[in-house]
N, C-alpha and C positions, 0 to 999 in steps of 0.2 A: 721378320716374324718366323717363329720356330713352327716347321711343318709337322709335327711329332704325329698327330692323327689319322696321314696322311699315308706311310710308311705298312703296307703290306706283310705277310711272313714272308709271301713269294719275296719280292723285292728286298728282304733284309736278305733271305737266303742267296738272291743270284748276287746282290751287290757283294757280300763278300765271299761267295766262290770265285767271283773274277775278282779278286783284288788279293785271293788265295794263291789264284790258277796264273796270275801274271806279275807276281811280286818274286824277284832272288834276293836271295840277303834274311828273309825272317822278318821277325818281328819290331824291329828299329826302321828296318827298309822300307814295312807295308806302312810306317804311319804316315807318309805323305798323300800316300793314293789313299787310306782310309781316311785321311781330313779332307783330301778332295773331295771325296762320296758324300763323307756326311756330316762336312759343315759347310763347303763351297757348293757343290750341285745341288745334292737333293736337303738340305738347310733342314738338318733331322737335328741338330742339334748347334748350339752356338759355339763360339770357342774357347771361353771362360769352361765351357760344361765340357768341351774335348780335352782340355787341360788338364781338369781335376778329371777327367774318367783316365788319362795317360799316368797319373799320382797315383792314382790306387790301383789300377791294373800293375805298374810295376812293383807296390810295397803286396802285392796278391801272389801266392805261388802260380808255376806254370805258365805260360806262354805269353809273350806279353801282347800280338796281336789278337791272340784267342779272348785274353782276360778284355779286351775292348771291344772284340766284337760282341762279348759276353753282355758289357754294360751298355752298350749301345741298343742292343738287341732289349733287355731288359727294360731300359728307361722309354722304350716306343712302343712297346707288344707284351711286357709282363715277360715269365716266365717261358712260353711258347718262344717269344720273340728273342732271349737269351737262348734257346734251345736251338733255331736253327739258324742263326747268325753264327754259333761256335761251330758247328754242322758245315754250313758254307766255305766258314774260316780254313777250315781242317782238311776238307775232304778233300780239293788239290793237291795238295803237301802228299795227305795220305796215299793215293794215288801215285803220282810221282816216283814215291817212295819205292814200292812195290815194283816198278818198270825197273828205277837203277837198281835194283835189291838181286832183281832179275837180271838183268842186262852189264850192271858194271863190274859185276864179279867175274865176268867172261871177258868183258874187252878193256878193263881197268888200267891195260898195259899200253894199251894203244897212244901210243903220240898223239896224235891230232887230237885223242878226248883229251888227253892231258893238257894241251894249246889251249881248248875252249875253256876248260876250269879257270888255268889262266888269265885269259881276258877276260874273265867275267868278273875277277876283282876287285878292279878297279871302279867299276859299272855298282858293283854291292858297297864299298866305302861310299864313293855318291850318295847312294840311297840311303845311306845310315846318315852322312853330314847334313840332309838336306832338313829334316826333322832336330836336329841339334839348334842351326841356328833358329828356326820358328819357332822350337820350344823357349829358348834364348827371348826373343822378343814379347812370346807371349807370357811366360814368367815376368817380364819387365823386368829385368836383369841391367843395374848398374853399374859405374865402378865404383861402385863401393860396395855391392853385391856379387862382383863376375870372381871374385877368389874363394868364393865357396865353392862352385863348379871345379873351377881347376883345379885347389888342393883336394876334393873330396877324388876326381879321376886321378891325380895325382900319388892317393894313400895306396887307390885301386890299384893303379898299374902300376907302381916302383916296389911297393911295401905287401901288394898281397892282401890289403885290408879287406875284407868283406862287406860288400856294398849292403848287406843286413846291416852292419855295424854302422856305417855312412849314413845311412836312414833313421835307425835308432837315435845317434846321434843329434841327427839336425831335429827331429822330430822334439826332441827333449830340447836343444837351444831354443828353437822358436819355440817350444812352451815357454821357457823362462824368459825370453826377450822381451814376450807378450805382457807376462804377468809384474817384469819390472816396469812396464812402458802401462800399465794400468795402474800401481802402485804409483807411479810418478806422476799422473795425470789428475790422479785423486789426489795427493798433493798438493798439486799446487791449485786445485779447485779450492782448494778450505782455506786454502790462503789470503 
């Protein structure tokens, strides 16, 4: 059962300041710990519903943990609750921000910061793969389905393509898929 009534502004605000304040990597990185929050712990929403809010936060300009915390926030508390979910989302980063903005431009040269950027890498790729396969699953992605992922990452990374263009695209195939797979179905009803 979906807790959606449940969900506080407080607690939309602190769940994604910490998921703000202890996520590296951005917005690929945070969707593990934001599926943690709010379909695993606090069941603010199911996963059919994080899925389609991960769809349209990405086809949305701007951020793509913000555009989630946005809908998340929204679909529990209205308006308010959109307002300081993106509030929470942000205000880390923002923060952050401002210290290296301060601080890196002085010591930018230093070896050991340079080490740490380094090892944190590998630690940020993690966090991005780990959401790839769960979107995989939760998509229900076949083989006869999983060659759209790769040539669509494929157009991206070799050729340049704009993942605007990736999206348009599929967005118009799976219209037409649809409407020949209804065209076809009616069909052979009258048959």
């Amino acid at each position: 059962k979906i807790l959606q009534f449940m969900a506080t502004l407080w607690q939309l605000f602190s769940t994604f300041t910490k998921i703000g304040a202890f996520t590296i990597g951005g917005g690929y990185a945070m969707l593990p710990l934001i599926e943690r929050e709010v379909v695993t712990t606090r069941k603010w929403v199911g996963t059919e519903d994080f899925l389609d809010m991960i769809v349209m936060a990405q086809t949305a300009p701007g951020i793509l943990a913000v555009n989630i915390s946005i809908l998340v926030g929204n679909k529990l508390r209205g308006k308010k609750g959109a307002f300081v979910s993106a509030l929470g989302s942000t205000l880390p980063s923002f923060v952050v921000i401002l210290i290296f903005a301060f601080f890196l431009a002085k010591y930018q040269e230093l070896p050991a910061l340079q080490k740490m950027f380094r090892a944190v890498r590998p630690a940020v790729v993690a966090l991005i793969a780990v959401p790839v396969f769960n979107l995989s699953k939760a998509a229900k992605l076949t083989w006869k389905t999983i060659w759209i992922p790769i040539l669509s990452a494929f157009l991206i990374w070799y050729f340049g393509v704009s993942p605007i263009w990736i999206i348009f695209v599929a967005g118009v195939a799976g219209i037409l898929v649809r409407l020949y797979r209804d065209y076809k179905s009616s069909k052979d009803v009258k048959k």
